[in-house]
C-alpha positions as CSV (number, residue, x, y, z in Angstrom):
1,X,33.0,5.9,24.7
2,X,30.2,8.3,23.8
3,X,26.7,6.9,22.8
4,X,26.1,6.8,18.7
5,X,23.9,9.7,17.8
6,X,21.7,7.1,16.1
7,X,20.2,5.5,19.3
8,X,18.6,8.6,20.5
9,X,16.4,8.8,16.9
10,X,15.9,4.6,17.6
11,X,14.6,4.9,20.8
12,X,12.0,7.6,19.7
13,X,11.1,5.5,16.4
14,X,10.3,2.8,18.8
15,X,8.0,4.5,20.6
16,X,6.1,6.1,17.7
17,X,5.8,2.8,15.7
18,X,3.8,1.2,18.1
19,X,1.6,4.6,18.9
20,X,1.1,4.9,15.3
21,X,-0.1,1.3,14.7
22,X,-2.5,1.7,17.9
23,X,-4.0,4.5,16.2
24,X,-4.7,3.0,13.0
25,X,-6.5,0.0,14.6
26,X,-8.4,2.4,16.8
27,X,-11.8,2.6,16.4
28,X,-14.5,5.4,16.9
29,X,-16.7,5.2,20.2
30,X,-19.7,4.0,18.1
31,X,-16.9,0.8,17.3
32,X,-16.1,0.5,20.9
33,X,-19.4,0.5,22.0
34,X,-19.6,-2.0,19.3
35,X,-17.3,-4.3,20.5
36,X,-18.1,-3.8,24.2
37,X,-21.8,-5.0,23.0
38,X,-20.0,-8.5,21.7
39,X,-17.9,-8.9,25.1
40,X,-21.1,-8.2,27.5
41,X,-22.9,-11.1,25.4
42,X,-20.3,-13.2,25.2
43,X,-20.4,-12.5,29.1
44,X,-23.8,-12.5,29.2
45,X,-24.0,-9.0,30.6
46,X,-27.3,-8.5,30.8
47,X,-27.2,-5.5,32.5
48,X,-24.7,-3.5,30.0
49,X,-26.8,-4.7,27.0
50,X,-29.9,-3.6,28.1
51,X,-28.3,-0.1,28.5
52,X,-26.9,-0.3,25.4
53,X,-29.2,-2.1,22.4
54,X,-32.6,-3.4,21.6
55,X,-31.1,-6.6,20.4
56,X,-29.4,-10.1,21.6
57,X,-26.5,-11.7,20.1
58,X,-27.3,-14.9,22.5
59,X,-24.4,-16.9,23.0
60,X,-26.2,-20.2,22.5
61,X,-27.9,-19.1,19.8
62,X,-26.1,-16.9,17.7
63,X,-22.3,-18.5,19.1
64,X,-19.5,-16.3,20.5
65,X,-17.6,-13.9,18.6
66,X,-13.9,-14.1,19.5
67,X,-12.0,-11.3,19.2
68,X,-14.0,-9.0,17.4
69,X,-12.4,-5.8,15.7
70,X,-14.7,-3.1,13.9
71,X,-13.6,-3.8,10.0
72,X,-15.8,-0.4,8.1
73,X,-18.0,2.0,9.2
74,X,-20.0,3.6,7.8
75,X,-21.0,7.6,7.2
76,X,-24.1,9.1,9.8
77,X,-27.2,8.6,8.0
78,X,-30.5,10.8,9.6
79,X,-34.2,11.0,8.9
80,X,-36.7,13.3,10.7
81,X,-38.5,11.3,13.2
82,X,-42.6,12.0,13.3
83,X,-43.5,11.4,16.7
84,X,-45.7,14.5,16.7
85,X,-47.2,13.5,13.7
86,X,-48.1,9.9,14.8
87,X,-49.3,11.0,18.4
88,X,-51.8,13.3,17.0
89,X,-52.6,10.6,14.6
90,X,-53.1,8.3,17.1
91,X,-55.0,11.0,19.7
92,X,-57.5,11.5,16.2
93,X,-57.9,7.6,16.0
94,X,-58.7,7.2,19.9
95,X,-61.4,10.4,19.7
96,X,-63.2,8.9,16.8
97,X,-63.0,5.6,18.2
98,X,-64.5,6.9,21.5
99,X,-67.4,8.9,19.5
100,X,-68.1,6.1,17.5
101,X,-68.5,4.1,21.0
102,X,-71.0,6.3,22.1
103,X,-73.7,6.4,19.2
104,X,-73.3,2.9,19.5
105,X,-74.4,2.6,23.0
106,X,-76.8,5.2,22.1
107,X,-78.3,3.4,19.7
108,X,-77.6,-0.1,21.1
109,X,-80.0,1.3,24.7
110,X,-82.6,2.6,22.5
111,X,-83.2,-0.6,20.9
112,X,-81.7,-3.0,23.4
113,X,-85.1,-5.3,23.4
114,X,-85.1,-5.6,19.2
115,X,-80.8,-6.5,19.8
116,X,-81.9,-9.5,21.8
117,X,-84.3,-10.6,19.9
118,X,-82.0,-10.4,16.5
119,X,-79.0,-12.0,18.7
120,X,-80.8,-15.0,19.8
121,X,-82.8,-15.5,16.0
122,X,-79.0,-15.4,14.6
123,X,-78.2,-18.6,17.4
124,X,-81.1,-19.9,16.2
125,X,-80.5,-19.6,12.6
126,X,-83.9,-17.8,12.3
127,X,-84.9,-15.0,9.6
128,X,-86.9,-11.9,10.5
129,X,-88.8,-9.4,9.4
130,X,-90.4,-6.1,9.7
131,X,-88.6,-4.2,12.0
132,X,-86.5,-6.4,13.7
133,X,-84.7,-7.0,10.4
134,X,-84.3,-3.9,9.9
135,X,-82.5,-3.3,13.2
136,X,-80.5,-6.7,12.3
137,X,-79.3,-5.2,9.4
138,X,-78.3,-1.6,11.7
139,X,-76.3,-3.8,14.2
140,X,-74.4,-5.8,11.7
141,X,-73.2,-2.4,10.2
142,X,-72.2,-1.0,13.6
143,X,-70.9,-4.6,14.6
144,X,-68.5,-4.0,11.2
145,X,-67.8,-0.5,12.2
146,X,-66.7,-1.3,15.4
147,X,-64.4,-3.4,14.0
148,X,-62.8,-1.3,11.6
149,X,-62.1,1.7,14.2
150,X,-60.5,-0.7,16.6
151,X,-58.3,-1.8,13.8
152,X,-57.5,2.0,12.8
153,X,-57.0,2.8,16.5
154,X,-54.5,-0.3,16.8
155,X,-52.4,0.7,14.0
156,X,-52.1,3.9,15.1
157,X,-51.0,3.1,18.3
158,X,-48.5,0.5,16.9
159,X,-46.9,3.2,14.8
160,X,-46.4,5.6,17.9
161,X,-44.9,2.3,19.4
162,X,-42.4,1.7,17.1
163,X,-41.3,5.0,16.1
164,X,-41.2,6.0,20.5
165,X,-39.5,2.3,21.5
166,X,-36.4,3.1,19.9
167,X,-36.1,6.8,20.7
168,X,-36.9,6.3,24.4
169,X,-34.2,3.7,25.0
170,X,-31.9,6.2,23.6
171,X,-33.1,9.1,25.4
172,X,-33.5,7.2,28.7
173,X,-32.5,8.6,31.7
174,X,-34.3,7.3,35.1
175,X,-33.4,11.0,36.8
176,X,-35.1,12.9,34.4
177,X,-37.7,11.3,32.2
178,X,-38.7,12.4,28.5
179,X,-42.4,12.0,26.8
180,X,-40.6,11.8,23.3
181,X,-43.9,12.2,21.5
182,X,-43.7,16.3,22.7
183,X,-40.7,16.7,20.6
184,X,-40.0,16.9,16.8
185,X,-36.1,15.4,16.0
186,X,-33.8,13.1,13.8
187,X,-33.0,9.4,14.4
188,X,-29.5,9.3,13.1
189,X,-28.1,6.1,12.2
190,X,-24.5,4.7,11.3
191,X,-23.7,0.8,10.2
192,X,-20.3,-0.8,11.1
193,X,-18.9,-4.3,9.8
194,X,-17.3,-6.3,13.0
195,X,-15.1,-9.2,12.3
196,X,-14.1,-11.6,14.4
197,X,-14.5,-15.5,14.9
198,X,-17.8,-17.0,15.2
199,X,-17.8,-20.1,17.5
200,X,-20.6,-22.3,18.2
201,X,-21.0,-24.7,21.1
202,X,-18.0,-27.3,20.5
203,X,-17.5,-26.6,16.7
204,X,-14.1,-24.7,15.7
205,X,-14.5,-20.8,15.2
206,X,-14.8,-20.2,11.7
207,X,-14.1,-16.4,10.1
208,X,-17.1,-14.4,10.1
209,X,-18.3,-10.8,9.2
210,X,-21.4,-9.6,10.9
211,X,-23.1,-6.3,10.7
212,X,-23.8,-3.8,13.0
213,X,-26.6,-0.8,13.0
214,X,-26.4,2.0,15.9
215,X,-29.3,4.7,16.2
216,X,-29.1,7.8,18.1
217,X,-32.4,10.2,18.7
218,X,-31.8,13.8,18.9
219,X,-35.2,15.5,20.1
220,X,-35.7,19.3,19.9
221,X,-38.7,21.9,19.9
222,X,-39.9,20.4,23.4
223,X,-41.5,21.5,26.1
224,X,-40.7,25.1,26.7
225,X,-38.1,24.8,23.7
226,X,-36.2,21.8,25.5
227,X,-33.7,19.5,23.5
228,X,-32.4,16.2,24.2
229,X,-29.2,14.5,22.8
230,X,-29.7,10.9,22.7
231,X,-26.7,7.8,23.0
232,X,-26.1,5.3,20.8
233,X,-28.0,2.3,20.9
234,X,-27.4,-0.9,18.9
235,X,-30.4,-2.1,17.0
236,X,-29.3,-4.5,14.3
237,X,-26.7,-7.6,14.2
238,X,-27.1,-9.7,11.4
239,X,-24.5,-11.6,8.7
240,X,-23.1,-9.3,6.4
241,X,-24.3,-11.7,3.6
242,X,-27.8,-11.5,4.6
243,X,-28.9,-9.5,2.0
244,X,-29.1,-6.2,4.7
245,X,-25.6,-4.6,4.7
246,X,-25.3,-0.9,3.1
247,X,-23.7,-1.0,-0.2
248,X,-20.3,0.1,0.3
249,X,-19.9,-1.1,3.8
250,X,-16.7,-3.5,3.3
């Protein structure tokens, strides 16, 4: 008896089927790295995650999510990074701090005996006069001064921090370092909403949507015109309800 011409065109829809529904669930590589981030916690990987974000999803803390699958994501977002900008800003602040330093020692040698003097009358809760208020009244100025350039120079520096934290991790690579503050670029960024089952310590897992940010550098106009592509790191995890989720982002 021959075979029914049918089962040929079954047997192929049965393979497709399955193919197609794969497909459909699949996610991006962002989303796998994604849900890769969420096993090596749950795992505590520490290894993977420091490769791979700037933020913890502690299992004690935060809970385990159980079988996570990427929900959204959302569309590339970019902004032009200014680490240029911010190291000559903070070069600018360490200069002025350093020739504000100076006159100060300058001024502070040339008048070292009338300092002591004023230093131990301000212990003492005593008033002067003539010259030594005079120089009272100098060293409180560059006592404030001082002050306000260390602040200027702080700032500076923590602004250079933040912006070259997060490129650097994305850039990193132990065989060939980068100085990201000698390139211009864009941070690009994309959020994605993981879902899953959020279960802490002995309490049942209760449904849970969290979401996800991922920021890539990509550095150009280096040294001798050199250009670096950076990975994806994960920066964010938060509840989708916190107030933090893109619009949009279902």
């Amino acid at each position: 008896m021959g075979r029914p011409r049918f089962t040929a065109l079954a047997l192929l829809l049965a393979l497709i089927v399955p193919l197609v529904g794969l497909v459909a669930c699949s996610s991006s590589p962002e989303g796998q790295l994604v849900l890769k981030y969420f096993q090596a916690s749950r795992m505590r990987d520490n290894t993977t995650l420091q490769n791979i974000a700037t933020v913890s999803f502690s299992p004690t803390e935060e809970g385990i999510l159980t079988n996570p699958k990427v929900v959204s994501e959302g569309q590339e977002q970019r902004r032009a990074l200014e680490l240029k900008q911010l190291k000559a800003a903070e070069d600018a602040a360490r200069q002025a701090d350093e020739e504000f330093n100076k006159k100060k020692k300058e001024y502070q040698d040339a008048n070292i005996e009338a300092i002591d003097r004023v230093l131990k009358a301000e212990r003492e809760g005593k008033a002067l006069r003539g010259k030594d208020l005079e120089v009272q009244q100098a060293w409180a100025k560059w006592r404030e001064d001082t002050k306000t350039y260390a602040e200027k120079l702080t700032e500076a520096r923590r602004a250079l921090s933040a912006e070259r934290a997060l490129v650097e991790v994305s850039v990193y690579d132990a065989r060939n370092p980068v100085d990201a503050a000698q390139f211009d670029g864009d941070l690009v960024t994309k959020d994605i909403m993981v879902g899953g089952k959020l279960k802490k310590g002995d309490a049942p897992g209760v449904d849970t949507r969290l979401h996800v940010k991922l920021s890539r550098a990509e550095l150009r106009n280096g040294p001798n015109g050199a250009s670096v592509n950076g990975r994806w790191v994960i920066t964010h995890v938060s509840a989708a309800d916190d107030g933090q989720t893109p619009a949009g982002l279902q």
